[in-house]
C-alpha positions as CSV (number, residue, x, y, z in Angstrom):
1,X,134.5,128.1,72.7
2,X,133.5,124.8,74.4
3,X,131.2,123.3,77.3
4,X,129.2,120.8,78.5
5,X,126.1,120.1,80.3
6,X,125.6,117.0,82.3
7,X,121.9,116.9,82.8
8,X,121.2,113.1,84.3
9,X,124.2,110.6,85.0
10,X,126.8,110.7,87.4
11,X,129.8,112.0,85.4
12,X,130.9,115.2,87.0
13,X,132.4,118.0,84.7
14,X,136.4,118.3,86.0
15,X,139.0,120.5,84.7
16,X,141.2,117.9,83.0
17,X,138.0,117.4,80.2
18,X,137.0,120.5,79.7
19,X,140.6,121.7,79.6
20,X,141.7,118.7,76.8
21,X,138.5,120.2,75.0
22,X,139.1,123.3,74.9
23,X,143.1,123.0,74.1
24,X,142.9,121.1,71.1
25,X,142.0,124.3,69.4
26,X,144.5,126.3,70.4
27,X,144.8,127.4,66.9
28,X,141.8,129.4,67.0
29,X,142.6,131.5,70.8
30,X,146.5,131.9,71.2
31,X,146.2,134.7,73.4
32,X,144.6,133.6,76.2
33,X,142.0,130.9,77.7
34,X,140.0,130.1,80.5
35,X,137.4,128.0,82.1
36,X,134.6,128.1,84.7
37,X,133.0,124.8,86.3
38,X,129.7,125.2,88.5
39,X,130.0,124.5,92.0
40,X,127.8,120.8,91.3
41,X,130.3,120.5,88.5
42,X,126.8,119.6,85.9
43,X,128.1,122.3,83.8
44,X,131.3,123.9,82.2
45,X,132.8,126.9,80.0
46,X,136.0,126.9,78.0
47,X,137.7,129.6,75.9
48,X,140.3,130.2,73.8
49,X,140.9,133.8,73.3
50,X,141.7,135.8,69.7
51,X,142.1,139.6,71.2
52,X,140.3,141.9,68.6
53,X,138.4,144.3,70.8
54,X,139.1,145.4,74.6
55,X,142.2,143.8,74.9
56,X,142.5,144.1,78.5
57,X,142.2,141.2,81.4
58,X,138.7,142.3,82.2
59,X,137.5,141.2,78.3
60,X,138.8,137.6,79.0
61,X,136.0,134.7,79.3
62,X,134.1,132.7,80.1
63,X,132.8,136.1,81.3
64,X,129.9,136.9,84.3
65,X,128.0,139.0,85.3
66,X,127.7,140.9,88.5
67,X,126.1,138.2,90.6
68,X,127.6,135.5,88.7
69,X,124.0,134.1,87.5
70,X,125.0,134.5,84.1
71,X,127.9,132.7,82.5
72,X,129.6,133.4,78.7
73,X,131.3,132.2,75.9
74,X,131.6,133.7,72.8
75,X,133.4,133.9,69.5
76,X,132.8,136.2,67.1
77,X,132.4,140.3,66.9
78,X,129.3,142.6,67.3
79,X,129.8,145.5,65.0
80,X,127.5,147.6,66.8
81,X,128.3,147.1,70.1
82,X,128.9,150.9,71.0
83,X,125.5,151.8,70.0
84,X,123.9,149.4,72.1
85,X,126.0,150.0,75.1
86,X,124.9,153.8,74.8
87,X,121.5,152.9,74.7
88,X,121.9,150.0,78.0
89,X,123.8,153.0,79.8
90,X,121.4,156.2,78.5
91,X,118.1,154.1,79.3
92,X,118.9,151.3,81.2
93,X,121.1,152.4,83.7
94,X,123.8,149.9,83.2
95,X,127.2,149.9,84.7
96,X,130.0,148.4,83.3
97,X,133.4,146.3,84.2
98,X,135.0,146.5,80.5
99,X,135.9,150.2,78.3
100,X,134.2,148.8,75.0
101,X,134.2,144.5,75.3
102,X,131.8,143.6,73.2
103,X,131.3,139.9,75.4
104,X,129.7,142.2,77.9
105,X,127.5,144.0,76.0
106,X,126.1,140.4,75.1
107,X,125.7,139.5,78.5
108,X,124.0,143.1,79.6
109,X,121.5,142.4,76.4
110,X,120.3,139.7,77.9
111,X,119.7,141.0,81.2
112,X,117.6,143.6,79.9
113,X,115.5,142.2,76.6
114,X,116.1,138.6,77.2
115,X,117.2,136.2,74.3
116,X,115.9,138.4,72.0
117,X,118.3,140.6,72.6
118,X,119.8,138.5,69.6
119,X,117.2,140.8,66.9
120,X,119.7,143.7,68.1
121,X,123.3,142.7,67.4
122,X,124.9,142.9,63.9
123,X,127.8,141.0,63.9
124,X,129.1,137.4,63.3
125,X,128.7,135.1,66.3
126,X,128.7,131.6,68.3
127,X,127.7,132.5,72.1
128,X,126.8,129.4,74.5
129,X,125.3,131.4,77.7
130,X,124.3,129.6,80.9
131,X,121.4,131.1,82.9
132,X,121.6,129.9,86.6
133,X,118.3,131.3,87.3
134,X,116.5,130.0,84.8
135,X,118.5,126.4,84.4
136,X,119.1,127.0,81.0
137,X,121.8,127.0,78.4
138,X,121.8,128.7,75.2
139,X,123.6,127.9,72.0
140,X,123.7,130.6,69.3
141,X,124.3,130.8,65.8
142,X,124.6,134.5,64.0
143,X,121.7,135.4,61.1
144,X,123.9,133.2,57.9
145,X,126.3,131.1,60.1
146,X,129.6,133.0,59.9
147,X,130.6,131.6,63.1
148,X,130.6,127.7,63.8
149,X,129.2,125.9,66.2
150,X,128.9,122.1,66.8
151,X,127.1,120.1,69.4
152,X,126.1,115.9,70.5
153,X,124.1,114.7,73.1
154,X,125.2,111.0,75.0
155,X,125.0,109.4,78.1
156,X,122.7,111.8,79.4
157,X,125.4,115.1,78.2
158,X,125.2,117.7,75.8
159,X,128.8,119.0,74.5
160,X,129.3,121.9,72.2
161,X,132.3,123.8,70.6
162,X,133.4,125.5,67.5
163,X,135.3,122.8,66.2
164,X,134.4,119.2,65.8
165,X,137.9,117.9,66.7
166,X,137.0,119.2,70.7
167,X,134.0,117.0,70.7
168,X,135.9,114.0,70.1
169,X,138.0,115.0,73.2
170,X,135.1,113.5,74.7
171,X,135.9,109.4,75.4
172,X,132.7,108.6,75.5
173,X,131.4,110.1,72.4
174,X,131.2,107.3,69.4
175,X,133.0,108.1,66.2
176,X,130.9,106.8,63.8
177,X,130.7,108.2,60.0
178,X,127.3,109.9,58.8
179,X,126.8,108.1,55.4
180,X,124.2,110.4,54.1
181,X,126.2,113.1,55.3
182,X,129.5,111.7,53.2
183,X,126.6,111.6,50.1
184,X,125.7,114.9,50.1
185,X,129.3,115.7,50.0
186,X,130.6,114.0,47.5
187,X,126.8,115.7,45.7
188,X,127.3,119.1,47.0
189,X,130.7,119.5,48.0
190,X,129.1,120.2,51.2
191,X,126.8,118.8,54.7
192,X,124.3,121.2,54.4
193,X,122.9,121.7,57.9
194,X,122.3,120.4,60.6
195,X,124.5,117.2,59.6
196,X,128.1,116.6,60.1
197,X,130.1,113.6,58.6
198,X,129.9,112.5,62.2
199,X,126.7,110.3,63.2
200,X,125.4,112.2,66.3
201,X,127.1,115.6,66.0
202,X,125.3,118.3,64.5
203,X,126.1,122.1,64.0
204,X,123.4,124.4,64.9
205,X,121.8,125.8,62.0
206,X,122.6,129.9,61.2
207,X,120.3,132.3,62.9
208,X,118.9,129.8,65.0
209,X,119.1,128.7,68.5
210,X,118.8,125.0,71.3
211,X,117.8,126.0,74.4
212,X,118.6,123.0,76.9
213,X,117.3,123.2,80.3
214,X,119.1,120.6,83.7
215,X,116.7,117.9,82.6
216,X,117.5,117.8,79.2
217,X,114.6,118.8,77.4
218,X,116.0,121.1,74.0
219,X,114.1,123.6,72.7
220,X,115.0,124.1,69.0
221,X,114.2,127.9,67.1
222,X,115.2,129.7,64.0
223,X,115.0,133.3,65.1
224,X,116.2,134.8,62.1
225,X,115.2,134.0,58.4
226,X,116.0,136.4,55.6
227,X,112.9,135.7,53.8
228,X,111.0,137.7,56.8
229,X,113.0,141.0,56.6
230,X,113.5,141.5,52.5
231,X,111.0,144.3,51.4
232,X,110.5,144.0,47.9
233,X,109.2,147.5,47.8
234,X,112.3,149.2,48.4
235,X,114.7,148.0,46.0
236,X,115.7,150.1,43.3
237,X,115.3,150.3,39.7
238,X,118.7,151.0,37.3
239,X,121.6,153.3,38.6
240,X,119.7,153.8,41.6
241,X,119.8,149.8,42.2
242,X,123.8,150.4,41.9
243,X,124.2,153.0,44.4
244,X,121.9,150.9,46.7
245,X,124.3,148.1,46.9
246,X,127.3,150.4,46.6
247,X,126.0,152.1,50.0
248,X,125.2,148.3,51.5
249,X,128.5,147.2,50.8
250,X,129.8,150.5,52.3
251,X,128.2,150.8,55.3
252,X,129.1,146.8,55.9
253,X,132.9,147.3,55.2
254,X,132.9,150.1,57.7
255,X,131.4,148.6,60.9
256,X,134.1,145.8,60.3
257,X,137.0,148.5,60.5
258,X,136.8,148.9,64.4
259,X,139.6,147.0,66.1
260,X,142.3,147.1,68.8
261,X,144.8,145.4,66.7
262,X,145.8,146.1,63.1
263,X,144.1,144.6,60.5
264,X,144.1,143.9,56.9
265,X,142.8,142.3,53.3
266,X,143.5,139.3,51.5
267,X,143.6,140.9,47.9
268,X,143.5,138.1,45.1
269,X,142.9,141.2,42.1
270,X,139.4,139.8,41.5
271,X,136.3,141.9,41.5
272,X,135.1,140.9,45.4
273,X,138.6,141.7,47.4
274,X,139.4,144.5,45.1
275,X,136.0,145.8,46.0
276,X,136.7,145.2,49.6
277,X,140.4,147.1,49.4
278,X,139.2,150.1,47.6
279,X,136.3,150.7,50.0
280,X,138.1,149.6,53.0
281,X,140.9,151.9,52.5
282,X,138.4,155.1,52.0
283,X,139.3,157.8,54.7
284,X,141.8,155.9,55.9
285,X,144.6,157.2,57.4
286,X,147.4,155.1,56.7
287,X,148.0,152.6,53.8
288,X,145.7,149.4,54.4
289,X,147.3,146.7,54.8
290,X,146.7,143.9,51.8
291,X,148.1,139.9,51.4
292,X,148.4,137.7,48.5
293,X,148.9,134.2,48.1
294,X,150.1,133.2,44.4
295,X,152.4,130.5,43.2
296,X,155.9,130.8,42.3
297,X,155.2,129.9,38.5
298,X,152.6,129.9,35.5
299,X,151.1,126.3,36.0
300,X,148.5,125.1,33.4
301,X,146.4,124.3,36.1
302,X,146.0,127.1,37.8
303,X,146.2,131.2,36.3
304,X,148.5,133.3,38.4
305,X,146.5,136.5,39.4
306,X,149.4,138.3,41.1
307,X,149.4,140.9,38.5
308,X,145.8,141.8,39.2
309,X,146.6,142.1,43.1
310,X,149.6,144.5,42.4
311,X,147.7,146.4,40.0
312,X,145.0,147.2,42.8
313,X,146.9,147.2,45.7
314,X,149.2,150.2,44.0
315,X,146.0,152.1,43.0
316,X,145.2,152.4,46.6
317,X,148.2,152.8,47.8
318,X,148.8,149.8,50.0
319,X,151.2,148.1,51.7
320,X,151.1,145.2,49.9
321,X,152.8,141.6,50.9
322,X,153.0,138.7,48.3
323,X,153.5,135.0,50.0
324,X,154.6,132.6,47.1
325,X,154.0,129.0,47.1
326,X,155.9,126.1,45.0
327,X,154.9,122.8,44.0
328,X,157.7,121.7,46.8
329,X,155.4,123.5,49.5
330,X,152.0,121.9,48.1
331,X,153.6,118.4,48.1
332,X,155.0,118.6,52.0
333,X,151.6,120.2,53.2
334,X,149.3,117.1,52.5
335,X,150.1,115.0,55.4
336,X,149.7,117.6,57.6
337,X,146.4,118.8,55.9
């Protein structure tokens, strides 16, 4: 996803920038896009499309609703988007455009609770959602910050997008490096949040929100911390404590099962993807699906664990593919990395 808000200036949103935005990440949406410009041209939506759920037209985005007063982008999945569309339809009254879309159940959230409709989704998301009503834009970041999100503000603008690289789309948007940002790097092996290596980009922080109203003024909130919903008092003590993660890590690997297109594991034979495999293909009716990436010799550098992936993949009776890598491939990859 990708947008921009022009709240004072007279740079007008057009096609050609939001479309040079939006297409340098192809990579992430090759089966489909779109884009929506308000009439004043202040503000603009870009999409690229990875079709998981609802694979119809009618799922594209950005994505209204009825009246048009609402405008979304989103990327991500929300696992439990069934249940709360039963419950908008069963109590609410809502009427739908889309068969099961989870974009609109987003968007029909809102209408009814609000932004905090957010407290209700489990799932991994970025959503950037433009209220005309209200004059307000929303950027969204899921409960740990599975999904990306990046945004700057400049000559009187605020950009967003999922990948840094469509920010710099932007010509008037300095490129300048973020020297405590490169420190913490080379410390951590990581910008911990909300920095970027880039001066003047940050990404939003996970489970928090900016709302930006046509003025400019940004509100900034965590709405999700984990340290407010652990209860100490119900963890378990001994087996009981194994069985309570066991059911966790059940009950997660199942709500990530549901999807329109087939899907499948990376199996690397260690203790975390085998774990993933054996419970993902429980109940399942045909073999799951698993992929490997191991190199094409023993190197001293690195121990092949191939053997451990086929070991696990044949207990569960998958359909298992290997992809092999040489030095040759390594070597011929680094300019283009």
């Amino acid at each position: 996803l990708v947008g921009a808000l022009q709240y004072s200036g007279n740079f007008n949103i057009n096609p050609e920038y939001l479309i040079k935005m939006r297409d340098s990440m192809k990579h992430r949406g090759p089966d489909g896009y779109g884009h929506w410009i308000s009439d004043n041209q202040k503000i603009g939506l870009a999409h690229r499309r990875l079709s998981i759920l609802d694979l119809s037209l009618n799922a594209s985005q950005p994505m209204s609703n009825v009246d048009k007063t609402i405008q979304l982008v989103f990327n991500g999945e929300i696992y439990n988007h069934n249940e709360i569309r039963n419950e908008l339809t069963n109590e609410h009254n809502v009427k739908w455009k889309t068969n099961h879309s989870d974009t609109e159940v987003i968007i029909k959230s809102y209408e009814v609770w609000g932004i905090d409709c957010l407290k209700r989704f489990r799932g991994m998301f970025a959503i950037a959602l433009w209220d005309t009503r209200k004059r307000k834009l929303w950027l969204v970041r899921d409960r740990i910050g599975i999904k990306p999100l990046y945004w700057a503000q400049h000559h009187g603008r605020i950009i967003f997008a999922s990948e840094i690289k469509a920010l710099l789309c932007d010509p008037d948007l300095q490129r300048k490096c973020n020297t405590k940002a490169m420190a913490d790097y080379f410390a951590f092996i990581c910008t911990p949040s909300p920095h970027t290596m880039f001066q003047g980009i940050q990404k939003i922080e996970p489970g928090s929100w900016i709302c930006v109203d046509d003025r400019g003024h940004i509100k900034e909130h965590r709405w999700y911390d984990v340290l407010d919903h652990a209860d100490y008092s119900k963890i378990a003590k001994g087996d009981e404590l194994y069985e309570q993660v066991f059911d966790s890590l059940e009950d997660s690997i199942n709500i990530h099962k549901e999807s329109d297109v087939p899907v499948g594991i990376f199996l690397s034979g260690g203790v975390d993807s085998s774990a993933n495999a054996k419970l993902f293909s429980s109940r399942s009716k045909d073999p799951l699906k698993t992929f490997t990436i191991g190199y094409d010799a023993e190197y001293d550098t690195y121990t092949n664990e191939l053997a451990y992936a086929r070991q696990m993949a044949e207990e569960i009776g998958a359909s298992h593919h290997e992809k092999l890598l040489s030095e040759k491939n390594f070597l011929e990859f680094i300019p283009e990395m």
